[in-house]
VEXDRENTOR-30854 format. One record per residue (C-alpha): y, x, z; residue in three letters. Coordinates in nm, 2 decimals. Layout:
VEXDRENTOR-30854
+--------+--------+--------+------+
:     py :     px :     pz : rest :
+--------+--------+--------+------+
:      Y :      X :      Z :  ALA :
...
+--------+--------+--------+------+
END
This chain:
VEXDRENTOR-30854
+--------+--------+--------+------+
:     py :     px :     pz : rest :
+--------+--------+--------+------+
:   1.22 :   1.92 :  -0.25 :  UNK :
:   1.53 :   1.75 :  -0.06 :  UNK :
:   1.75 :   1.74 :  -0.39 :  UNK :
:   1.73 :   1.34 :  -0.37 :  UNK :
:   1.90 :   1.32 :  -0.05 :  UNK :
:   2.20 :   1.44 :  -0.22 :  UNK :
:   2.29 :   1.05 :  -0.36 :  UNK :
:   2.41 :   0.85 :  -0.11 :  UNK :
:   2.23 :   0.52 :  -0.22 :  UNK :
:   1.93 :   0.69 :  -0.21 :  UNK :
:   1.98 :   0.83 :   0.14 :  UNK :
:   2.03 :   0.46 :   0.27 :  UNK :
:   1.75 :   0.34 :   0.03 :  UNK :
:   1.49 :   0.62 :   0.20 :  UNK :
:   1.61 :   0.56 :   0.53 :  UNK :
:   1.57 :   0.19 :   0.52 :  UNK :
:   1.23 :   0.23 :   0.43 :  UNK :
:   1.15 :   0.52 :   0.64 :  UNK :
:   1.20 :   0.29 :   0.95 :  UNK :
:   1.01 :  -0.02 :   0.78 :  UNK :
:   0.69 :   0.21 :   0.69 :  UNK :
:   0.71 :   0.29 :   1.06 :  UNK :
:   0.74 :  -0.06 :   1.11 :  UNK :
:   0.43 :  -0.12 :   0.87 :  UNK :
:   0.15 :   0.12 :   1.06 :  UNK :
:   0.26 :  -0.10 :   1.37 :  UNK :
:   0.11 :  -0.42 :   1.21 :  UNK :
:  -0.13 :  -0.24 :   1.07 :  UNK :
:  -0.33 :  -0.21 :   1.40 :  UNK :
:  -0.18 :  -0.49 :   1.53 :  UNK :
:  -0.28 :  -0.77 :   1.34 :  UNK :
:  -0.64 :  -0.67 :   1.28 :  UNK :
:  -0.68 :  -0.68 :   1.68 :  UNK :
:  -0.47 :  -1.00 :   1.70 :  UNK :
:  -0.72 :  -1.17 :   1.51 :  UNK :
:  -1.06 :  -0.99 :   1.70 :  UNK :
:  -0.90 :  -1.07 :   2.03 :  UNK :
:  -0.86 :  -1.39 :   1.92 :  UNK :
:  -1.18 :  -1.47 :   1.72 :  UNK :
:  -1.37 :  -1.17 :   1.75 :  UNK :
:  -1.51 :  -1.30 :   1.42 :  UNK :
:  -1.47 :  -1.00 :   1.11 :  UNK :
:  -1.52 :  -1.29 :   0.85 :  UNK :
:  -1.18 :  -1.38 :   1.01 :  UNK :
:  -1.00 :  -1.09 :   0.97 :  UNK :
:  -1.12 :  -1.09 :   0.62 :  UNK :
:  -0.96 :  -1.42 :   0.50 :  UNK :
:  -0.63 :  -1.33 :   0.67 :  UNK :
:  -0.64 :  -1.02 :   0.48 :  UNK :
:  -0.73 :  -1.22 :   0.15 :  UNK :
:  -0.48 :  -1.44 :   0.25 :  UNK :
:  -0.22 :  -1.22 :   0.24 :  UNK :
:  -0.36 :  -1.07 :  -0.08 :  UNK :
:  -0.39 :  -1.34 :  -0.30 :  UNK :
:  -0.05 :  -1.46 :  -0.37 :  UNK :
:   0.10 :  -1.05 :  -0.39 :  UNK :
:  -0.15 :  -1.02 :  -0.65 :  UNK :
:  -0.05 :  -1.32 :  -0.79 :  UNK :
:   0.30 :  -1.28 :  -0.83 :  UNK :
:   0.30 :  -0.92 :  -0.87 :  UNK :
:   0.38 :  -0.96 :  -1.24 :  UNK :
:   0.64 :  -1.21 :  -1.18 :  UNK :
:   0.76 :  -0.98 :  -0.95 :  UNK :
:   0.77 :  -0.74 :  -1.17 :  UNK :
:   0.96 :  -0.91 :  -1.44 :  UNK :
:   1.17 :  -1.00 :  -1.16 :  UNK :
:   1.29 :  -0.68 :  -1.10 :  UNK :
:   1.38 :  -0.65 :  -1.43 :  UNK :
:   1.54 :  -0.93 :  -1.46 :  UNK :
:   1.77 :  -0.96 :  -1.16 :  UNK :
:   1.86 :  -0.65 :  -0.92 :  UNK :
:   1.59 :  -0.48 :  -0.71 :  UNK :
:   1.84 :  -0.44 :  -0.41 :  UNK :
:   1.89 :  -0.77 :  -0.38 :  UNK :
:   1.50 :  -0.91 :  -0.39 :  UNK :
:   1.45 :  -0.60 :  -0.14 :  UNK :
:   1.71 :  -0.74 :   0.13 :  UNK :
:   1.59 :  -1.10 :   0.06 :  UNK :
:   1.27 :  -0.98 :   0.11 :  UNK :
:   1.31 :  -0.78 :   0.42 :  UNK :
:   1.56 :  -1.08 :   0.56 :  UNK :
:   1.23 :  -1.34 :   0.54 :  UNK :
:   0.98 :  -1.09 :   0.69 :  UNK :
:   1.18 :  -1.01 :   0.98 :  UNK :
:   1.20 :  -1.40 :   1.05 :  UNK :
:   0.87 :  -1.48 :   1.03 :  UNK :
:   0.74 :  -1.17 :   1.21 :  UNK :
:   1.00 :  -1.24 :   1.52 :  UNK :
:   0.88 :  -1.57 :   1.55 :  UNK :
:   0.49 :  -1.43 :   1.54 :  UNK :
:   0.57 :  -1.22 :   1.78 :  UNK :
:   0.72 :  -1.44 :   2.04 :  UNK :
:   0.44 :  -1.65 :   2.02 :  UNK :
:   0.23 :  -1.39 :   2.14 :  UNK :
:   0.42 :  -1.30 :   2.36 :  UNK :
:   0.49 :  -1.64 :   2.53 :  UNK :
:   0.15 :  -1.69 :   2.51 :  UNK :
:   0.15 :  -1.96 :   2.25 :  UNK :
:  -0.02 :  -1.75 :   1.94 :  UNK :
:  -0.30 :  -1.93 :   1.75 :  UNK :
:  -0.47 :  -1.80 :   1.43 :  UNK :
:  -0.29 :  -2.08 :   1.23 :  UNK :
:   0.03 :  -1.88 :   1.28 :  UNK :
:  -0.14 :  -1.56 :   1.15 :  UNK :
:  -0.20 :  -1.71 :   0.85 :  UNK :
:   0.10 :  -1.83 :   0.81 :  UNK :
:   0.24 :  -1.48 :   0.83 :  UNK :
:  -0.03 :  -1.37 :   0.58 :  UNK :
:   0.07 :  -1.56 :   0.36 :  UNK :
:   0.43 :  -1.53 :   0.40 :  UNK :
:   0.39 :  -1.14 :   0.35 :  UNK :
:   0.19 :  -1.19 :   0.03 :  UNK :
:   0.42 :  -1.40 :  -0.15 :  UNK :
:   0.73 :  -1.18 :   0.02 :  UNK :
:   0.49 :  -0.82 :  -0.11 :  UNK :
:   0.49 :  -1.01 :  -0.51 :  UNK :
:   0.86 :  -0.95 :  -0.54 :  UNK :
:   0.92 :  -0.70 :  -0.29 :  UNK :
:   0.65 :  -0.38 :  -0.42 :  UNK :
:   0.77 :  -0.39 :  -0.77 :  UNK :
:   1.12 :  -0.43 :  -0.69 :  UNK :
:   1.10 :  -0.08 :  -0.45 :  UNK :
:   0.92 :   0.09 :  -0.71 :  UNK :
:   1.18 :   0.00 :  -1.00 :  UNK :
:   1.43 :   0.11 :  -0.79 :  UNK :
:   1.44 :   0.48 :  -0.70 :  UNK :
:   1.41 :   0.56 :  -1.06 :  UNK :
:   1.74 :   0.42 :  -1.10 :  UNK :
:   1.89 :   0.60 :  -0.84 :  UNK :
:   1.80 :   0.98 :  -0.93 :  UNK :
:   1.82 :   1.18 :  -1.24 :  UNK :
:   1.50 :   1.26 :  -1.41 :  UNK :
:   1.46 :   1.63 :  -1.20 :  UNK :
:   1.50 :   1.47 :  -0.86 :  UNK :
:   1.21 :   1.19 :  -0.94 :  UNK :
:   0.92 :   1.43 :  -0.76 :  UNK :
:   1.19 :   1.52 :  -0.49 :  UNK :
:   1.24 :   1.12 :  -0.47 :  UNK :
:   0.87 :   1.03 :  -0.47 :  UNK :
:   0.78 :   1.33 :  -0.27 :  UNK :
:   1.02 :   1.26 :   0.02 :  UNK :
:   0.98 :   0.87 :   0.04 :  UNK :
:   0.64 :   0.83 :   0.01 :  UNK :
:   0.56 :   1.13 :   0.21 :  UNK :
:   0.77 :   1.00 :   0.47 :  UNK :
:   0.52 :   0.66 :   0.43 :  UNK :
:   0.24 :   0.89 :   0.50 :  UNK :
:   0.39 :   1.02 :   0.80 :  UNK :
:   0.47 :   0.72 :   0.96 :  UNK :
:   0.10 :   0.64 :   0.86 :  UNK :
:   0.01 :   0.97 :   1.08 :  UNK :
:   0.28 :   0.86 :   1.38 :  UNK :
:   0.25 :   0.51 :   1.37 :  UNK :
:  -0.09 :   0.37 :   1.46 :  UNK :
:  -0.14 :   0.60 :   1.70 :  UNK :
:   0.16 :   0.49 :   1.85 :  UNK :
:   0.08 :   0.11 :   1.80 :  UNK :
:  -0.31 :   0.17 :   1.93 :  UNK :
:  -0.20 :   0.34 :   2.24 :  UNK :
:   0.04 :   0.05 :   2.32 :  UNK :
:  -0.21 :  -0.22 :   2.26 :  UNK :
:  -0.44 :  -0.03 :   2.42 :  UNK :
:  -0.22 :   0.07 :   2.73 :  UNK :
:  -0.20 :  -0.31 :   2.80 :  UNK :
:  -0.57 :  -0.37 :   2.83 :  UNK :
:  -0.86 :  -0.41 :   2.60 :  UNK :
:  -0.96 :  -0.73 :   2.38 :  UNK :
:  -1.32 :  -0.71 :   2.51 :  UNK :
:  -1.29 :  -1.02 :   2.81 :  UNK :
:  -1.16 :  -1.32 :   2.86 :  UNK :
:  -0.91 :  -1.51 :   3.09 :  UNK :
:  -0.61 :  -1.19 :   3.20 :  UNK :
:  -0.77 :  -0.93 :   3.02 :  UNK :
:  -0.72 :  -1.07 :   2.70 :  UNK :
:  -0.36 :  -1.18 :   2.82 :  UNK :
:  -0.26 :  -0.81 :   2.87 :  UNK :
:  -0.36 :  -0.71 :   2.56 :  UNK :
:  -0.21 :  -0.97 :   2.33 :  UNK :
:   0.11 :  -0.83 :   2.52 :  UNK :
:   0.05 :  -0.52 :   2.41 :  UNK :
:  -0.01 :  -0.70 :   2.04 :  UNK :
:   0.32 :  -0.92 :   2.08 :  UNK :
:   0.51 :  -0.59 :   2.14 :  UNK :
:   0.37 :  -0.41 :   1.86 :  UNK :
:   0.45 :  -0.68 :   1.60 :  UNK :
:   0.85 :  -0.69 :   1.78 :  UNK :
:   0.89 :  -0.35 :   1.69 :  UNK :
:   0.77 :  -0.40 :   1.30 :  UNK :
:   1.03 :  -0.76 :   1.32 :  UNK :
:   1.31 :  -0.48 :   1.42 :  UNK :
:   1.17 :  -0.24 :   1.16 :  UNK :
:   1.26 :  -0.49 :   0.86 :  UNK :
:   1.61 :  -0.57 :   1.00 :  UNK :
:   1.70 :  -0.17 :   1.00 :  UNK :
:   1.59 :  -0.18 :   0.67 :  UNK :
:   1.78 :  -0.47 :   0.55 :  UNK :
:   2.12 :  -0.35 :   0.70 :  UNK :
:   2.08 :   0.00 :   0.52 :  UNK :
:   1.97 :  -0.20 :   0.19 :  UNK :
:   2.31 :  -0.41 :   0.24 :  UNK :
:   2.49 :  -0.06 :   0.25 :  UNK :
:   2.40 :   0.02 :  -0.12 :  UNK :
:   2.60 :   0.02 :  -0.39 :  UNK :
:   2.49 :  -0.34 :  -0.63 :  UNK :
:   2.24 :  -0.23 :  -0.88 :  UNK :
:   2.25 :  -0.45 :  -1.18 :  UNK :
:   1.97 :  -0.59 :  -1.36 :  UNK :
:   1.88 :  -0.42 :  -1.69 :  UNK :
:   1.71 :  -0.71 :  -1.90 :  UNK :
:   1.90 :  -1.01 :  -1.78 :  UNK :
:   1.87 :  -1.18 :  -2.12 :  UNK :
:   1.90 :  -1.58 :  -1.99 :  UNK :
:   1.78 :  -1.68 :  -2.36 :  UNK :
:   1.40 :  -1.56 :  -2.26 :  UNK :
:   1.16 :  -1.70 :  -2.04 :  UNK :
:   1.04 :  -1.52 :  -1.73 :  UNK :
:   0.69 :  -1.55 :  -1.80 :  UNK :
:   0.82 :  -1.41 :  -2.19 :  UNK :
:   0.91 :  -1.10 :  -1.99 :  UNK :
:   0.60 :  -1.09 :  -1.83 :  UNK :
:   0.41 :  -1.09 :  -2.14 :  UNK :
:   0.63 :  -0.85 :  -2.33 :  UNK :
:   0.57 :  -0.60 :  -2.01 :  UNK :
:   0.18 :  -0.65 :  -2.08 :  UNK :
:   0.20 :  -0.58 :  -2.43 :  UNK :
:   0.41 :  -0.25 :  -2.36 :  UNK :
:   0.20 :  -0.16 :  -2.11 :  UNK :
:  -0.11 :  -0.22 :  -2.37 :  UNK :
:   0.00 :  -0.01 :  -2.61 :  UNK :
:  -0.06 :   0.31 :  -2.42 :  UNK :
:  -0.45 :   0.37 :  -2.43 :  UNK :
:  -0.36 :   0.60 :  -2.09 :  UNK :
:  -0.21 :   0.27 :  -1.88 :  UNK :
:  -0.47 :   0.08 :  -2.02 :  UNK :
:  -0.74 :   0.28 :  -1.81 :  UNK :
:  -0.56 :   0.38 :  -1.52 :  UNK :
:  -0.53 :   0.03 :  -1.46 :  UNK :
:  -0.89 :   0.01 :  -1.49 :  UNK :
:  -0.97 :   0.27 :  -1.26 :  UNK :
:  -0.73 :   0.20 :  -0.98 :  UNK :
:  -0.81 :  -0.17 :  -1.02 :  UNK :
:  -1.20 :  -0.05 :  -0.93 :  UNK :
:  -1.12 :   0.24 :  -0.70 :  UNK :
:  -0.91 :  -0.05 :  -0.45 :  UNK :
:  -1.19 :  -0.30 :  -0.50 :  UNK :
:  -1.44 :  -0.01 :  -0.33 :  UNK :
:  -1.23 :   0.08 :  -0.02 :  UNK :
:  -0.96 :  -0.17 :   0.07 :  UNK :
:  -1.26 :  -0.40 :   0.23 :  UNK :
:  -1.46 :  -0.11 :   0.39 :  UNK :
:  -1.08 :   0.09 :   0.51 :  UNK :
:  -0.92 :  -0.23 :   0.64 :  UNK :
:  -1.22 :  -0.47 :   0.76 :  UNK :
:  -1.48 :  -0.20 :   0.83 :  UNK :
:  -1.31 :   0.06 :   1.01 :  UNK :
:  -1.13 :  -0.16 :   1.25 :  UNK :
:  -1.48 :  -0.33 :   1.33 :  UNK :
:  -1.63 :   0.03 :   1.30 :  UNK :
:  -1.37 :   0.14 :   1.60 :  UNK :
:  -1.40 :  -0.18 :   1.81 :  UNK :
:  -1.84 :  -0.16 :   1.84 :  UNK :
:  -1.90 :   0.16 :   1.77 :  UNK :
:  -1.65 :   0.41 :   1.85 :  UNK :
:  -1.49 :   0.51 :   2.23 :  UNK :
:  -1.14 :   0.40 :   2.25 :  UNK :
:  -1.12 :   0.13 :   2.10 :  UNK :
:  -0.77 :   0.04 :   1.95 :  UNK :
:  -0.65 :   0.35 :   2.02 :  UNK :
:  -0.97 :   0.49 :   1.81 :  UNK :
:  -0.86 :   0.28 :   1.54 :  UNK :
:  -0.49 :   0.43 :   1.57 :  UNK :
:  -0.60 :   0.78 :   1.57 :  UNK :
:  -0.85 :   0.72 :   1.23 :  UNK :
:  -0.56 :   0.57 :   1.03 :  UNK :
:  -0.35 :   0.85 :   1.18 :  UNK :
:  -0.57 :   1.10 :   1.08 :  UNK :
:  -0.55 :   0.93 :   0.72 :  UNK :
:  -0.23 :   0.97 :   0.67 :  UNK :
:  -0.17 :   1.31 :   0.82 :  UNK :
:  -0.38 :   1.38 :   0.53 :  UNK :
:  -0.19 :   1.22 :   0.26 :  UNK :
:   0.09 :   1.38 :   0.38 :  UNK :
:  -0.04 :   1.71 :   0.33 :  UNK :
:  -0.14 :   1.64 :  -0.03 :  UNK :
:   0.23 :   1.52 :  -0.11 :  UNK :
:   0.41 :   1.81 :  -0.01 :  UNK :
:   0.13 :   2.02 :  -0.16 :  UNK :
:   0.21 :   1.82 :  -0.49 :  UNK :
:   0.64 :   1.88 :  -0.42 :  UNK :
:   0.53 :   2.23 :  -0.36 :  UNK :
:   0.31 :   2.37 :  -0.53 :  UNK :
:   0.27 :   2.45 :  -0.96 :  UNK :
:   0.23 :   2.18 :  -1.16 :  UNK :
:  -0.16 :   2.11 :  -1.29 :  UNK :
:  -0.25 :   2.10 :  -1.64 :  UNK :
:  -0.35 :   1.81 :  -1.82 :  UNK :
:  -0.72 :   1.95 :  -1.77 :  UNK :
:  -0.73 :   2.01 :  -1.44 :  UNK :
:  -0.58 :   1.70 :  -1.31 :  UNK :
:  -0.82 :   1.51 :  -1.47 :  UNK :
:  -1.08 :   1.70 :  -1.31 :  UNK :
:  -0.92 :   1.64 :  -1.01 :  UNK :
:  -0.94 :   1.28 :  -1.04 :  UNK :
:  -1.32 :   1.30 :  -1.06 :  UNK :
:  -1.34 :   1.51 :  -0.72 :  UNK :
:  -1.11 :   1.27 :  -0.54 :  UNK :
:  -1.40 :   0.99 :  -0.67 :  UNK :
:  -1.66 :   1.21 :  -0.57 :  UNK :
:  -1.46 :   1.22 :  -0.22 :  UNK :
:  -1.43 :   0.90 :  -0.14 :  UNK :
:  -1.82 :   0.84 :  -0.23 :  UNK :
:  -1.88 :   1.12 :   0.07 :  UNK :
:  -1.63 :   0.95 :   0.27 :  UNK :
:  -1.80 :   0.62 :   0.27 :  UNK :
:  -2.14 :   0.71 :   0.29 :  UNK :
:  -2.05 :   0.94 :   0.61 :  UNK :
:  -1.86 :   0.63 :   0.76 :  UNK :
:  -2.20 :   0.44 :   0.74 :  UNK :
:  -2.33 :   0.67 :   1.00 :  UNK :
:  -2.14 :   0.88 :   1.24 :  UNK :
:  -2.02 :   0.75 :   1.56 :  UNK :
:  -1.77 :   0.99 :   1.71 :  UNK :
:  -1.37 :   0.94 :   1.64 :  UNK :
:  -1.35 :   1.33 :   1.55 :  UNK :
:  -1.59 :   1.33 :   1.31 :  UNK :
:  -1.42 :   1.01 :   1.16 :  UNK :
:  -1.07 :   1.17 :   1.16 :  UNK :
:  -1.16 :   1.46 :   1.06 :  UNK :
:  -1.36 :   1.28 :   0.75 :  UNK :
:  -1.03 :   1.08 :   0.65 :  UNK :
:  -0.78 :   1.43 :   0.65 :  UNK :
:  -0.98 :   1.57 :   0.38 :  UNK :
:  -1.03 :   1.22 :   0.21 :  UNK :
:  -0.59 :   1.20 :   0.23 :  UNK :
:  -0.53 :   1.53 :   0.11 :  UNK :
:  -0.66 :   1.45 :  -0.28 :  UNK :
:  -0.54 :   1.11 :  -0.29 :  UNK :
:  -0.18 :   1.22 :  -0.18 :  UNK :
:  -0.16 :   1.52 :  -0.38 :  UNK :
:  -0.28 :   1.24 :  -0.73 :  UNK :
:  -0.02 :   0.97 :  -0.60 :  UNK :
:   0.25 :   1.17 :  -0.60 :  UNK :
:   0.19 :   1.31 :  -0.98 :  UNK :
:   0.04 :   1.03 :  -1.12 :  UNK :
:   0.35 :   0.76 :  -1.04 :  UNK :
:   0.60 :   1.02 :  -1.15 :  UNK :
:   0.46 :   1.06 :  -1.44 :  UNK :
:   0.44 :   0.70 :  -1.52 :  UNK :
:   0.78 :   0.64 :  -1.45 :  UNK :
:   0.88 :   0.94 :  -1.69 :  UNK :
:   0.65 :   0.78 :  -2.00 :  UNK :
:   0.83 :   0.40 :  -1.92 :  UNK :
:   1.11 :   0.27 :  -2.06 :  UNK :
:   1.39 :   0.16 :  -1.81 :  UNK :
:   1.38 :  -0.16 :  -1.90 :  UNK :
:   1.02 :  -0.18 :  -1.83 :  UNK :
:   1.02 :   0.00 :  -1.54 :  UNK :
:   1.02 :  -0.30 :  -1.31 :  UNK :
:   0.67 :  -0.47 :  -1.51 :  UNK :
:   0.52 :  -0.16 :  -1.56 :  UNK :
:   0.54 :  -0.04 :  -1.18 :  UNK :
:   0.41 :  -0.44 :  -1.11 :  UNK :
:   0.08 :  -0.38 :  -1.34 :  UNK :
:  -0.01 :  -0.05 :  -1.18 :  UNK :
:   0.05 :  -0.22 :  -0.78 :  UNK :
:  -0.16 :  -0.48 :  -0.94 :  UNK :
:  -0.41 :  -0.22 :  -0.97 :  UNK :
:  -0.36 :  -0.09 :  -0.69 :  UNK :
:  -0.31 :  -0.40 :  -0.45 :  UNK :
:  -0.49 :  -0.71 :  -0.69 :  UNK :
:  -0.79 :  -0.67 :  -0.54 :  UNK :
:  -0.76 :  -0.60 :  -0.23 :  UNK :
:  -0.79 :  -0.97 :  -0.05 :  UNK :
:  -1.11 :  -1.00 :  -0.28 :  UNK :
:  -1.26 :  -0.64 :  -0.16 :  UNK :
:  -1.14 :  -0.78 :   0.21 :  UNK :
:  -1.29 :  -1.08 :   0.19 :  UNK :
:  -1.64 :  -0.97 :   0.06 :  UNK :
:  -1.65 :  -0.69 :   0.34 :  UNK :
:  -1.59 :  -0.96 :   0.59 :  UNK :
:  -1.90 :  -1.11 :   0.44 :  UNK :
:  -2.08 :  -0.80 :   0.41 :  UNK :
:  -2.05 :  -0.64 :   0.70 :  UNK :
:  -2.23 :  -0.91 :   0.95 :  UNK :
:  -2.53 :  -0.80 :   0.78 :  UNK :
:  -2.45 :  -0.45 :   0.90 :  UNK :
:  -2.17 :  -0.17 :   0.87 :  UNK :
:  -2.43 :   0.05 :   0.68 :  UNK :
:  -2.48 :  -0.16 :   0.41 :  UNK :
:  -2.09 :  -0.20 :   0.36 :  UNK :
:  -1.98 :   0.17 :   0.40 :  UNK :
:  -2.31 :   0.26 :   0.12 :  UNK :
:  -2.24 :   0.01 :  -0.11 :  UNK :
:  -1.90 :   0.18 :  -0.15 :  UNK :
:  -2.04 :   0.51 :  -0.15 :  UNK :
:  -2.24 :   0.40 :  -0.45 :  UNK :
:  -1.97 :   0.22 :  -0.57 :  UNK :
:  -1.73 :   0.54 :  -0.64 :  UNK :
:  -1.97 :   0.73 :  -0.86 :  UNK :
:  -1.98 :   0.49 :  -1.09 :  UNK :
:  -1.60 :   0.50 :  -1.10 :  UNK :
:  -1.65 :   0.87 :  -1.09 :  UNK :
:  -1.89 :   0.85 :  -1.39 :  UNK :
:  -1.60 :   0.69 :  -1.59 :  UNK :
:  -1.32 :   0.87 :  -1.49 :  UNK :
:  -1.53 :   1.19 :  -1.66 :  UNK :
:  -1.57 :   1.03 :  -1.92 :  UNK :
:  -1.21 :   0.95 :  -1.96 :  UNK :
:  -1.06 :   1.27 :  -1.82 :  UNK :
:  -0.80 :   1.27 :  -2.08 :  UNK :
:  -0.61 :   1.01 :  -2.00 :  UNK :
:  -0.52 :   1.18 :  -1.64 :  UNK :
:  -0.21 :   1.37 :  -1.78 :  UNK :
:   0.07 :   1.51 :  -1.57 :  UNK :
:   0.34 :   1.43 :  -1.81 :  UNK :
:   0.29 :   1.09 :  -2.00 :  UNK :
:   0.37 :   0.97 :  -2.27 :  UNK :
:   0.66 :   0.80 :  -2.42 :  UNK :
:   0.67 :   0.54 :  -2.67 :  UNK :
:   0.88 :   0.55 :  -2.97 :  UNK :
:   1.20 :   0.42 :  -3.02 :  UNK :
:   1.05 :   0.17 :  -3.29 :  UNK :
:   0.79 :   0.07 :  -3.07 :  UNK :
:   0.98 :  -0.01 :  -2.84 :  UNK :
:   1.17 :  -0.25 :  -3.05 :  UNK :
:   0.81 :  -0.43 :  -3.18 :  UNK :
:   0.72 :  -0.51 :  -2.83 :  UNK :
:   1.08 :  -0.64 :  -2.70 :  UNK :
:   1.05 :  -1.01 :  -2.63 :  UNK :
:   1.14 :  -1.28 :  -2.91 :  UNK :
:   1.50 :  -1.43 :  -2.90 :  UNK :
+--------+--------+--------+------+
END
């Protein structure tokens, strides 16, 4: 399981990002009680989430050819350069007493266009740093190490906001907790410049398909048509692409709203929910590190169960009202989609070419990102009508997706597959 750690670029590249995930879980509850302590309007949160989203999906694809184009360590310190500036100045506007909502979405929007380049770049990466055995021990370790910081960090950043005060008044109550906010977005700033300092350690990676004769959107179609070819891509796209629209809204509009007018504890029931989420995950990534490999068969069945999951999940959400029941409701939901994260992107970077690695890994965080800013959006909609008719939509929602994962169970493979050397060749971009 630790084999990775035994490159040294991949050490800095894991540790970077260790410290930046940490970083992440801090905004996470931060900005979603930046914007109800200063609006206390969902529909609100919901556009700065879409905000945020639209340009990353957007550019994803770009970004993706991108990273194939020019070198992923390079995009990533750019990257993480730009987000530490605009998330220190954020943060001493809060703290300074000078934040307004304009300024969040300028950050919103700054991350999304920053997230276009920066996801597929990360993803391309790692598989260029490890030999083809270490690729679980890779994925494993750094994205389990996201899910940890998922279990540590908003627990962390909800007892901090919440330890200055509560976003409920007006006049010095709302003061001590946008304190509380301003400090939880200076730690994520700090978290971005750790990372960039250990990215600037690495060795340069080059860029594998630097032809200057092409154009970049050339690239981006010639990654589309490789991806097409594979009937398996084809409907994993489809299914993540519908799986995100069905719980990014409810996860990151509805629970947050859930905690603040229904649950005890406020921010600091948020924290422990997303905690509880990603202790979860965490749990099913090791379990996939650690335990024998699936068959073909029953990982596809597996897929159908985690649908079937996340339809309980959502309908539960709709009506319990205790922070236990809620934590202990996301644990089981995190266990099955760590343990399919972790096998399904190995095995698609396995079945892709190198030289497509960088588009490829765009079109699935398409999938799994492209929607999100509509899904937020429409929750912020949805959800002044009532939580109830959010959280069952969703439920609904995810046995229809269920439905069509069983009827396409065989796509679901553990090991992928490759295309030819001759196909390959077809679907390389015209000179």
């Amino acid at each position: 399981m630790f084999s990775a750690l035994k490159t040294r670029d991949y050490r800095l590249l894991f540790s970077g990002q260790a410290i930046s995930h940490i970083g992440d879980q801090f905004q996470l509850i931060a900005l979603p009680w930046l914007v109800l302590t200063l609006t206390h309007d969902p529909l609100q949160l919901g556009l700065v989430l879409a905000v945020a989203g639209v340009p990353r999906a957007v550019l994803m694809l770009v970004g993706g050819a991108w990273a194939d184009r020019h070198s992923p360590r390079k995009i990533m310190l750019i990257s993480d350069a730009l987000r530490f500036g605009v998330t220190a100045l954020l943060a001493t506007a809060i703290l300074t007493g000078h934040a307004q909502m304009w300024m969040v979405y300028v950050l919103a929007a700054a991350f999304g266009i920053v997230g276009g380049f920066f996801m597929p770049a990360a993803e391309a990466t790692l598989p260029r740093l490890l030999e083809n055995d270490q690729l679980e021990s890779g994925n494993t370790l750094m994205m389990g190490t996201n899910q940890l910081a998922s279990f540590l960090g908003p627990v962390a950043a909800g007892v901090l906001i919440a330890a200055f005060g509560t976003a409920s008044g007006a006049g010095s109550d709302q003061a001590a907790s946008l304190v509380g906010i301003g400090a939880a977005f200076a730690f994520d700033a700090l978290s971005f410049l750790a990372s960039a300092a250990c990215l600037a350690f690495m060795c340069r990676l080059p860029a594998l398909n630097s032809n200057p004769d092409t154009h970049p959107l050339a690239d981006v179609a010639a990654g589309l048509r490789y991806a097409w070819k594979s009937e398996r891509i084809r409907w994993m796209v489809l299914i993540l692409a519908l799986a995100n629209l069905l719980i990014a809204g409810p996860m990151f509009v509805g629970v947050p709203v859930l905690a603040q007018t229904r649950l005890a504890g406020g921010a600091a029931a948020l924290g422990i929910i997303f905690s509880a989420y990603g202790l979860g995950s965490l749990a099913g990534m090791l379990g996939a590190a650690g335990l024998p490999r699936l068959s073909d068969r029953l990982f596809g069945w597996l897929v159908f169960a985690l649908m079937i999951g996340f339809s309980a999940t959502m309908g539960l959400l709709a009506f319990v009202s205790a922070t236990w029941i809620v934590a202990a409701i996301m644990v089981v939901a995190g266990l099955g989609n760590g343990y399919a994260a972790i096998v399904l992107i190995t095995s698609l970077q396995r079945m892709t070419a190198e030289e497509y690695l960088g588009r490829v890994m765009s079109l699935i965080m398409l999938a799994m990102v492209g929607l999100m800013p509509i899904s937020q959006a429409i929750a912020g909609a949805v959800i002044r009508i009532s939580p109830e008719v959010l959280f069952v939509g969703s439920a609904a929602g995810f046995l229809i997706v269920a439905a069509l994962v069983m009827a396409k169970r065989s796509i679901f493979t553990v090991e992928g597959e490759h295309l030819s050397p001759a196909e390959e060749i077809a679907l390389a971009p015209a000179v």
